[in-house]
Z-matrix of the N, CA and C atoms (Angstrom, degrees):
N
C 1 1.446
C 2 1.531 1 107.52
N 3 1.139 2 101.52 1 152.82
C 4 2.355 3 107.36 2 -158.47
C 5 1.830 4 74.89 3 -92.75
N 6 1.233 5 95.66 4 -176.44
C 7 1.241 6 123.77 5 178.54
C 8 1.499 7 94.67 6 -81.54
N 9 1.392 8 129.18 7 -73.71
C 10 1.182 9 131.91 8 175.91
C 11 1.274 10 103.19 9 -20.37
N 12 1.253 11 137.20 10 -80.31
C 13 1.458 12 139.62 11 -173.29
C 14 0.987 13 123.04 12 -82.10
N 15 1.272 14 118.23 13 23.74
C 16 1.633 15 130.06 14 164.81
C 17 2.059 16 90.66 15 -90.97
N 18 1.118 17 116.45 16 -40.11
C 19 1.483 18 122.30 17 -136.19
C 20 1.401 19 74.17 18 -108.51
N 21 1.605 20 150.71 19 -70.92
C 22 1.214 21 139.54 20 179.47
C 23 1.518 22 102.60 21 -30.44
N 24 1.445 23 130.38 22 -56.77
C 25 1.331 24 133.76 23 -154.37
C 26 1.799 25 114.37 24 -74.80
N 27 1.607 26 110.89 25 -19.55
C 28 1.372 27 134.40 26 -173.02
C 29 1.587 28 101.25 27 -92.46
N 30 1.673 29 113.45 28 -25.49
C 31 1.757 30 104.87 29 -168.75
C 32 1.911 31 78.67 30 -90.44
N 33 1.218 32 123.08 31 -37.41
C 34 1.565 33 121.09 32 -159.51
C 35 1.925 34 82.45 33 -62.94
N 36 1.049 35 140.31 34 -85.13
C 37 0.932 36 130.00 35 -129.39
C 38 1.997 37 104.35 36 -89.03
N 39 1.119 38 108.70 37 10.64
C 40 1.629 39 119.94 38 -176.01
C 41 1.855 40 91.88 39 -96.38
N 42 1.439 41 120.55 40 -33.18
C 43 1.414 42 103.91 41 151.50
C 44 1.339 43 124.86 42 -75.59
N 45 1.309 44 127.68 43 -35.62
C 46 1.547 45 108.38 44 -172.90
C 47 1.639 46 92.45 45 -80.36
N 48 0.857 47 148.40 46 -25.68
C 49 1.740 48 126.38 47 -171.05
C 50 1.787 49 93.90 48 -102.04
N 51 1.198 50 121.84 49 -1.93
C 52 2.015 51 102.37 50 154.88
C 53 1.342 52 111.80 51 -41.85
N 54 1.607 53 137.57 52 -39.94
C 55 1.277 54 126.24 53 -150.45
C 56 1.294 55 109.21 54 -99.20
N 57 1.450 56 99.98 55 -16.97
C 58 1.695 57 95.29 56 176.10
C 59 1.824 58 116.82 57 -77.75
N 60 0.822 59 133.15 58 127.55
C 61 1.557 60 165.96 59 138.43
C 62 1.549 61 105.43 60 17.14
N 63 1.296 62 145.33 61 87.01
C 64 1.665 63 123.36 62 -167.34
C 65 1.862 64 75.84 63 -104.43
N 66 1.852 65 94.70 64 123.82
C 67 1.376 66 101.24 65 -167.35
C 68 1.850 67 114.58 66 -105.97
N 69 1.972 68 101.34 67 -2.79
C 70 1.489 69 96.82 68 144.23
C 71 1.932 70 143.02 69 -41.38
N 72 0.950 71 98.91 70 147.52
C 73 1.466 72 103.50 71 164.36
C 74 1.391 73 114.86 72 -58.72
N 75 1.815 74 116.26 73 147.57
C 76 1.473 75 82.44 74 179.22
C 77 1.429 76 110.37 75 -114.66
N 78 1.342 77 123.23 76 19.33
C 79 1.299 78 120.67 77 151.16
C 80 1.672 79 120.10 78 -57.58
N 81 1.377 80 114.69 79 -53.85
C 82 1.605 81 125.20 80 168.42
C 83 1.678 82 111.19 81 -74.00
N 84 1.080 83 128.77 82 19.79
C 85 1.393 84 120.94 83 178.09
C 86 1.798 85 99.80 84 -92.65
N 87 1.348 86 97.41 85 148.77
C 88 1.786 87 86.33 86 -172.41
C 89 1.852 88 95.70 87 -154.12
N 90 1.704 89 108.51 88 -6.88
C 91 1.684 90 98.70 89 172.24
C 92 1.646 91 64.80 90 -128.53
N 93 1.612 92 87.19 91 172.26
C 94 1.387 93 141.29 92 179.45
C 95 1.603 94 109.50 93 -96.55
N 96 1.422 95 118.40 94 105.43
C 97 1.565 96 124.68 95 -175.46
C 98 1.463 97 110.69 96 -44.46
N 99 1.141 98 96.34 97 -34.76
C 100 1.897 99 97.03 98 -179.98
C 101 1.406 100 111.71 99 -56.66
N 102 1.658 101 113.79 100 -58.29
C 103 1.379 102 125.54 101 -168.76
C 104 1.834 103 98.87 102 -51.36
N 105 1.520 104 103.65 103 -43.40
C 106 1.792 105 110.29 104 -158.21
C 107 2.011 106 85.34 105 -75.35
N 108 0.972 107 129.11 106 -45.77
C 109 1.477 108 113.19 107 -179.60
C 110 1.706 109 121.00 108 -75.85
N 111 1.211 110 125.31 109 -0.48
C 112 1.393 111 131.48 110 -162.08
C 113 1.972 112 90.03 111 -110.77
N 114 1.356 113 112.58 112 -51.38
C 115 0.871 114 112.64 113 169.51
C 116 1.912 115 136.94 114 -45.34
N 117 1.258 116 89.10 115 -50.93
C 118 1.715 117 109.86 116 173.61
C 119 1.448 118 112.68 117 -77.47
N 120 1.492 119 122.11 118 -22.63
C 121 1.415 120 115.00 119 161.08
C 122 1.702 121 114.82 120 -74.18
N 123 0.941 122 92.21 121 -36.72
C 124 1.859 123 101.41 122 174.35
C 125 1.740 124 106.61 123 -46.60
N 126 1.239 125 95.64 124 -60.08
C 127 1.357 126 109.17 125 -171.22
C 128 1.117 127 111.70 126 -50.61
N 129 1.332 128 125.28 127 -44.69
C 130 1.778 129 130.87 128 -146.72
C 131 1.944 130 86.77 129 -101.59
N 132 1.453 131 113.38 130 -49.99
C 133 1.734 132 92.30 131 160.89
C 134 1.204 133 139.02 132 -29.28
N 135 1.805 134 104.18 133 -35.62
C 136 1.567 135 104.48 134 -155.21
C 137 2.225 136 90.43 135 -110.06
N 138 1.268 137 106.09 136 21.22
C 139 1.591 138 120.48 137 172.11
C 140 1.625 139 105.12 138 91.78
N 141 1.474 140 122.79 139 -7.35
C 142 1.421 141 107.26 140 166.97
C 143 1.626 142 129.23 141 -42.13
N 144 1.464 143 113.98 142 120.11
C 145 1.413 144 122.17 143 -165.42
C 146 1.348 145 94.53 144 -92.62
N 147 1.397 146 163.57 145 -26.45
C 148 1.333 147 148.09 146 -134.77
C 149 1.411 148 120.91 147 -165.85
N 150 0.987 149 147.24 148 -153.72
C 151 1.032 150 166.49 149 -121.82
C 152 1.456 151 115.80 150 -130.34
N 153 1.400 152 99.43 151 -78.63
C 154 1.537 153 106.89 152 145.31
C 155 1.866 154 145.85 153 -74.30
N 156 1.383 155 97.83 154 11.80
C 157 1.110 156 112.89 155 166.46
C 158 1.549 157 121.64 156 -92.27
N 159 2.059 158 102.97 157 -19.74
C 160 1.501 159 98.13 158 176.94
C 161 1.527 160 90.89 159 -80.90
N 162 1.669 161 123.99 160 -32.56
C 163 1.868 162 101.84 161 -164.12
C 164 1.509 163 101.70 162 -52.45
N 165 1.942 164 123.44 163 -43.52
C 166 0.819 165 86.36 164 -159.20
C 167 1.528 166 130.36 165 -102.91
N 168 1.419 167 102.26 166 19.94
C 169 1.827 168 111.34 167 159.71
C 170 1.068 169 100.45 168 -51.52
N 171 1.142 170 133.38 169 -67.61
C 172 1.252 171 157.74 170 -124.75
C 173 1.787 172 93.12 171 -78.96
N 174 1.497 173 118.35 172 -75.14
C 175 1.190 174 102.85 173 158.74
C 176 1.473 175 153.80 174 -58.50
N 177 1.313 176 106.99 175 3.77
C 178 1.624 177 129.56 176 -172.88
C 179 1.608 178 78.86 177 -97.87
N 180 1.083 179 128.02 178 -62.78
C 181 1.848 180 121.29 179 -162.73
C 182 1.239 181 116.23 180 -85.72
N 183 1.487 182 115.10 181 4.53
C 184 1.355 183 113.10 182 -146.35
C 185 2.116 184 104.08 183 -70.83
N 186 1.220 185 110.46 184 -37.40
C 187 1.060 186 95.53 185 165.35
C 188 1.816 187 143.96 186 -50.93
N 189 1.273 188 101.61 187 -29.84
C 190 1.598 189 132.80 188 176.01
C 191 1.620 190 98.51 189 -71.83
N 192 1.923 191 117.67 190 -54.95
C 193 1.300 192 109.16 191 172.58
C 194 1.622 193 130.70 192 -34.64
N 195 1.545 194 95.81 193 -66.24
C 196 1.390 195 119.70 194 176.50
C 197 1.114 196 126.40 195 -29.11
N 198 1.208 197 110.84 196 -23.67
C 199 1.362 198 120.65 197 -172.82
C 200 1.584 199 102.48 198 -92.86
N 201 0.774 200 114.51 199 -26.32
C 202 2.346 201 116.29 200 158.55
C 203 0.931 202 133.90 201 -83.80
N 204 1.483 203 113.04 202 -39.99
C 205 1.333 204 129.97 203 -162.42
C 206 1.581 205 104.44 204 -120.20
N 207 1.588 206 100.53 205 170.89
C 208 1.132 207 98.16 206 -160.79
C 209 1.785 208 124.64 207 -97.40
N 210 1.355 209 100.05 208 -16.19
C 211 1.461 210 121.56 209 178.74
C 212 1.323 211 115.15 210 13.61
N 213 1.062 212 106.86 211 80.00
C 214 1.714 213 134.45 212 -149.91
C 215 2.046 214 88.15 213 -91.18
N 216 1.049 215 134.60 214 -34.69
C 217 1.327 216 123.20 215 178.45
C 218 1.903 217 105.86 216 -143.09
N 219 1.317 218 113.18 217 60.49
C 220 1.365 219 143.88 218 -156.27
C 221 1.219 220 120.95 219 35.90
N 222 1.821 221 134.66 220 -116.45
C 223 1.475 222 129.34 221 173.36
C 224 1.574 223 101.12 222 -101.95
N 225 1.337 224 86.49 223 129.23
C 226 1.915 225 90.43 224 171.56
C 227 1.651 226 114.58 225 -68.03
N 228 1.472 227 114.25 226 142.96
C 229 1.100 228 130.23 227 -173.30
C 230 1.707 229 109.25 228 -58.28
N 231 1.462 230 101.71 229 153.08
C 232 1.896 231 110.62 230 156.29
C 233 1.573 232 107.64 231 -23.86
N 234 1.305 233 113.72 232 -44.79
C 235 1.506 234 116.81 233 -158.39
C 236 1.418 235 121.52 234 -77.74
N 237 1.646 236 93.45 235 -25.85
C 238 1.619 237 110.03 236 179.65
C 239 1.469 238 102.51 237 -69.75
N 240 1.574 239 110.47 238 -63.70
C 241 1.662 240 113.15 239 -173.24
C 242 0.854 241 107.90 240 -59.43
């Protein structure tokens, strides 16, 4: 996937998940629900089964991510997804 359509595919889906509910606090909020749901679909496309399979897409691509998303305090942990 180009950059272009990494970043088309991140504004498409940053509207459909606006409406859903990010049900953290937002003093303790520290990723962005979009990044934590864009991420875990990535993952489970590319056969990630779990939990720790999105951290570690997430860190295997994470440079390639970065470049869409916003990963405002780097890849959120197993614990986050």
């Amino acid at each position: 996937m180009s950059i272009a359509n990494a970043t088309a595919f991140t504004e498409k889906m940053s509207l459909v998940f606006s409406e859903i509910e990010d049900p953290p606090v937002e003093r303790t909020r520290v990723h962005f629900l979009t990044d934590i749901l864009i991420i875990g679909i990535l993952s489970v496309i590319a056969a990630g089964k779990g939990w720790e399979d999105m951290e570690n897409y997430g860190l295997s691509k994470y440079d390639w991510l970065k470049q869409f998303l916003a990963l405002p305090e780097a890849m959120p942990s197993a614990d986050t997804f």
